[in-house]
N, C-alpha and C positions, 0 to 999 in steps of 0.2 A: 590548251591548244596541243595536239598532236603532230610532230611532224617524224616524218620519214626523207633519208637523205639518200638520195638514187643514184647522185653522180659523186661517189665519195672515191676518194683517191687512197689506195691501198700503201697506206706508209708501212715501212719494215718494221721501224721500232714502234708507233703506236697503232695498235689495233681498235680503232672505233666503234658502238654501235648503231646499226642505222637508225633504230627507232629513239624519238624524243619524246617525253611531255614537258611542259612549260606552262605555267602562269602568265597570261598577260595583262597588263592593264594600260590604261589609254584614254586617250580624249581628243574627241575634236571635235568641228564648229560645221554649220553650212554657211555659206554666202549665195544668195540667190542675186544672180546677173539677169541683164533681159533677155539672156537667150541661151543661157544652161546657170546649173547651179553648179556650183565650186565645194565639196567637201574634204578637206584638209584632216588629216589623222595623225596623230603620233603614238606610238606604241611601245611601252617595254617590257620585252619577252628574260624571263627567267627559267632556266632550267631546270627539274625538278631531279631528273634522274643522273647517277653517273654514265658518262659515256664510255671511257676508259674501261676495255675489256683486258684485264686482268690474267685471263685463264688462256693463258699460249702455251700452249704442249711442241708446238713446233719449232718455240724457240729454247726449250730445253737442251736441245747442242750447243745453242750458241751465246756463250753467259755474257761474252762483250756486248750484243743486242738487246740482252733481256734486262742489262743495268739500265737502260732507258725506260721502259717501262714500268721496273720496280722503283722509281727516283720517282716517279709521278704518282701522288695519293688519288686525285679524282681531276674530271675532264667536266667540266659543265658549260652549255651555252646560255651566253648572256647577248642578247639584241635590243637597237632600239630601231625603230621602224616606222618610216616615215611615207605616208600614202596620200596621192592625191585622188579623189575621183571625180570625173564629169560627169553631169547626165545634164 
């Protein structure tokens, strides 16, 4: 799964990047009612790539900032995701 993250919030000390890929895997069930059917999903997203972007030239002035970022090895998202659908 691909994602991209559009409403990301520009922290000082970690710079993120927007684009993900992820693994997912998942299962779910139908249940047919008399008048829709019910599809119930659950899903867990694994992050393939690091996020944690690394390479800040801008914070080269400022080393009390950039100790935050050099303290952190890798940034990865981990989700589980739970979907109901009608039709």
């Amino acid at each position: 799964m691909y994602a991209h993250d559009l409403a990301k919030d520009r922290s000082e000390q970690y710079k993120l990047k927007n684009a993900d890929v992820m693994l997912t895997v998942g299962m779910g069930c139908d249940f047919y009612m008399p008048f829709f059917k019910l599809c119930p999903e659950i899903k867990f997203c694994f992050g393939l790539k690091n996020l944690l972007d690394k390479n800040r030239p801008d914070l080269e002035d400022n080393p009390e900032v950039m100790r935050f970022t050099d303290s952190v090895n890798k940034i990865k998202s981990n989700m589980v995701v739970v979907t109901f659908f009608f039709e």
